[in-house]
C-alpha positions, -999 to +999 in steps of 0.1 A: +000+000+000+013+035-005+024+059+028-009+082+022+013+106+015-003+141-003+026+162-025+027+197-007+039+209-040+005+201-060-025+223-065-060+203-052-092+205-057-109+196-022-149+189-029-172+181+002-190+151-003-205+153+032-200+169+059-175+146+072-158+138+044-135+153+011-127+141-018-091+158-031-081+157-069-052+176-081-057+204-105-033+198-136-050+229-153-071+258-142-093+273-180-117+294-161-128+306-125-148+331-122-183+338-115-213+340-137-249+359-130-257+327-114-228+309-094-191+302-092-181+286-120-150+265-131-133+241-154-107+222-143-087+194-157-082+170-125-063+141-121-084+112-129-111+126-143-095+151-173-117+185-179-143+189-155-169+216-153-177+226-111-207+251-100-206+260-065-182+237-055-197+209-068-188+190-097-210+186-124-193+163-146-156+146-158-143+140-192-133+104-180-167+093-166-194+118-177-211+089-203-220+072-171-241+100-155-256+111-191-263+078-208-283+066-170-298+098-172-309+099-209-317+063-221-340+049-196-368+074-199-360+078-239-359+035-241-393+039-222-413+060-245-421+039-280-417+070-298-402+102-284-400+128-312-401+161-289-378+163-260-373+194-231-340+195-213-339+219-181-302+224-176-275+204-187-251+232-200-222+208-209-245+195-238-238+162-232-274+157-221-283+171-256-261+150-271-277+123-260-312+132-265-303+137-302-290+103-306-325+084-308-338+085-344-372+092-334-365+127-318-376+154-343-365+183-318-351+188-286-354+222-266-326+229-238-337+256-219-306+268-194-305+301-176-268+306-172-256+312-210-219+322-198-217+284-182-230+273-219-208+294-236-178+281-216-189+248-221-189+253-259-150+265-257-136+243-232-155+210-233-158+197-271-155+165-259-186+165-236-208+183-261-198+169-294-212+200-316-244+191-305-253+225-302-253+229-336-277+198-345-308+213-366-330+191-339-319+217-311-334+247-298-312+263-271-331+289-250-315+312-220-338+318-197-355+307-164-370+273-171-404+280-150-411+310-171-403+291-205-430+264-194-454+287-185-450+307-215-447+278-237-478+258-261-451+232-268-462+197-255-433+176-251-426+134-250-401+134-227-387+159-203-354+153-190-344+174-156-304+180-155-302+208-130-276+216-103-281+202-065-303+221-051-279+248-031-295+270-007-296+303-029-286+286-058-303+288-092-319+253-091-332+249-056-368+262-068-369+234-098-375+208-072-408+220-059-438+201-063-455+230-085-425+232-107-428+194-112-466+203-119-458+226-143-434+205-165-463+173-156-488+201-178-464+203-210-461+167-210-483+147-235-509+121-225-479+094-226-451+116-216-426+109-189-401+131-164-368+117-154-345+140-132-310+136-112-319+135-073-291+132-060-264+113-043-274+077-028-247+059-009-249+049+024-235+085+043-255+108+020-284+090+009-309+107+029-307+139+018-324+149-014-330+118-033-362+102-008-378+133-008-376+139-048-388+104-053-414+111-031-423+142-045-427+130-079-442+102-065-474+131-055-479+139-092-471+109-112-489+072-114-456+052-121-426+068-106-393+046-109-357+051-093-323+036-099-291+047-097-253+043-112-222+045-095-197+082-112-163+083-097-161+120-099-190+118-078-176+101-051-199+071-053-238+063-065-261+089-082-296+084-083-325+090-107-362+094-109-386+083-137-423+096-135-446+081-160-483+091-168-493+058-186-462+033-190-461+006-159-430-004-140-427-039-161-429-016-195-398+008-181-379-025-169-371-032-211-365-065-216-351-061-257-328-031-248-302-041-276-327-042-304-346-013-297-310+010-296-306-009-332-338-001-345-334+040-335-296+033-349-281+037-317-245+029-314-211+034-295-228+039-260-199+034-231-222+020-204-258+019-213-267-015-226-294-045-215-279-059-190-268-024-174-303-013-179-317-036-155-287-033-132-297+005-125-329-003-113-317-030-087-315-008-061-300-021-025-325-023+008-311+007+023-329+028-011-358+011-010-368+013+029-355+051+026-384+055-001-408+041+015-405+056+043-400+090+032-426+115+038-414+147+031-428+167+000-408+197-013-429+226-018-416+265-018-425+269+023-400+235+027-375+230+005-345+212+000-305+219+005-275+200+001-247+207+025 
């Protein structure tokens, strides 16, 4: 085993995971830190994990591991509806969500509505390999502007709308998009067989109870079927989860038995993680999840709200 030794000599990049632990990368390259309207904002290449994009502290996503969190979050709920031809993204300013979106055949157009467009923009510069020039795909709308106030504005009814926000800080710019009437509101633009999937959060065993019960169970309010798994990001520091909430699909209809054929058929190909066998691995979730969703009663709302730390 090695001495545990740290090189005093080396920048690091220190990120809370909880309260009682860190995890430290060193920085082999600073491109930006700075601040935007919005939050603290920087992209870092770390050890490990090549160019990373971080908001608040927190990492968003890595170079070397970013497929895992956006092929989880993307493929499920895409694999779930028979046909998804219009798709709304809330967040997801590396475009890596948008990249995904765009790779099912059956997508005529996909609108990414992000409120931060210096994030974007520095996204665009400094992580080609996350976005791919998806931002310039014919199928994509990008919008700048608060995502409440695009729904409510909006006559566009969407198959599938896909949730990529920040953890909700306290005073950050996403804490508001995990209310139960924001929830409502993207329910309304949904079509009669639409579905909602949405990160909630980390879900090992220290950190499990924090956000992701309580956005399970808020979704759970507004939605017939509502589904949760999870995948395991090293940047992260350990398991992610996500929520699924259906109007008309059923549990065994999300649980896809012919994953390999259906990616063939919408012409699929080169996916890193996100495969039949995977598929059904996300959704075995351990006890500890389970029980926690179960018994989880709280129900985020404007008057109680929920914060990382």
């Amino acid at each position: 085993m090695g001495s545990g030794m740290i090189d005093s000599h080396s920048q690091w990049f220190a990120e809370s995971i909880n309260p009682d632990l860190i995890q430290l990368s060193s920085i082999k390259a600073t491109y930006y830190s700075g601040r935007s309207r919005y939050q603290k904002v920087e992209v870092l290449e770390l050890g490990g994990f090549g160019r990373c994009l971080v908001l608040d502290g927190k990492t968003q996503s890595a170079e070397s591991d970013e497929f895992m969190y956006h092929e989880a979050l993307v493929h499920p709920v895409m694999m779930a509806h028979p046909n998804p031809k219009t798709v709304f993204i809330a967040g997801g300013g590396e475009g890596a969500t948008l990249r995904e979106a765009l790779r099912h055949n059956t997508v005529e157009s996909v609108t990414m509505v992000d409120i931060d467009k210096e994030v974007v923009d520095l996204c665009k510069e400094y992580l080609p390999n996350h976005h791919q020039n998806s931002f310039n795909n014919p199928k994509a709308t990008l919008i700048h502007q608060d995502a409440r106030q695009f729904l409510e504005d909006t006559t566009t009814i969407f198959d599938v709308a896909i949730l990529d926000l920040p953890d909700p800080l306290e005073g950050g710019p996403a804490a508001s998009l995990y209310t139960q009437s924001f929830l409502t509101l993207v329910k309304s633009r949904l079509s009669n067989d639409g579905l909602l999937v949405m990160q909630s959060g980390a879900c090992g065993p220290t950190n499990y109870h924090e956000v992701f019960p309580a956005i399970h169970n808020t979704v759970e309010t507004l939605f017939p079927v509502t589904e949760c798994y999870q995948v395991y990001i090293p940047s992260f520091a350990g398991p992610w989860s996500f929520v699924i909430g259906s109007k008309t699909y059923s549990s065994e209809q999300l649980a896809k038995p012919h994953i390999m054929s259906e990616l063939a058929q919408r012409k699929i190909h080169g996916l890193k993680m996100y495969d039949e066998l995977s598929h059904g691995g996300l959704f075995a979730l351990p006890h500890y999840l389970t029980a926690a969703v179960r018994a989880e009663e709280r129900i985020i709302t404007e008057l109680n709200p929920i914060y990382i730390t």
